[in-house]
N, C-alpha and C positions, 0 to 999 in steps of 0.2 A: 373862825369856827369851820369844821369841815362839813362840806355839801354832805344831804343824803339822797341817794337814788334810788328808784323804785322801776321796774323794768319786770321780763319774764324771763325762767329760763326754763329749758324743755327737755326732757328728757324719753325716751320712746323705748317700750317695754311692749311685750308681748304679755296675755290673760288669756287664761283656756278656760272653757266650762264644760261641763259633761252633761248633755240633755236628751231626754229623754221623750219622742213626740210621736202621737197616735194620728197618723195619716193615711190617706190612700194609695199618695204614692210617693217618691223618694223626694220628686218635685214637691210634691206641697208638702211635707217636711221641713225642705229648704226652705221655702217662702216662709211657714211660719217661726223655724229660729231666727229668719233675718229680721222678722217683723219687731222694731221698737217695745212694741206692747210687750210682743214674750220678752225679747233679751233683754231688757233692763230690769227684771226678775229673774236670772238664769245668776247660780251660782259662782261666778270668776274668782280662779285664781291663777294668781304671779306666776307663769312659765319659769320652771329654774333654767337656770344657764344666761340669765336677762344681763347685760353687761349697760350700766351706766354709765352712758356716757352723754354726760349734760352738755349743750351746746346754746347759741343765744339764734333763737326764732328771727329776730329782728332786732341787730345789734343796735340800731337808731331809732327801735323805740325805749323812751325810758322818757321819766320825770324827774326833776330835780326838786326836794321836797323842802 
């Protein structure tokens, strides 16, 4: 029978979101779209021009299943 493998492979792409934040100055702006809270609610999407190119994170990790 032939082995099966289970491992990762990764690929890196760029997501834009377009937000819109009511602050006092440009600093705390910044801080709160960096803040977890806001951006995991901020609407991302796909940058075009994203070129896929898969490679393996950690060729020596994987399982034989």
């Amino acid at each position: 029978m032939i082995p099966k493998f289970s491992f990762h492979i990764t690929c890196n792409v760029t997501e834009t979101a377009v937000v819109i934040i009511d602050a006092d100055s440009i600093e705390d702006a910044h801080d709160i779209a960096l803040d977890p809270n806001f951006y995991n609610y901020a609407p991302f999407c796909l940058d075009e021009f994203n070129h896929f190119e898969v490679y393996l994170p950690d060729p020596d990790a994987y399982e034989v299943l």
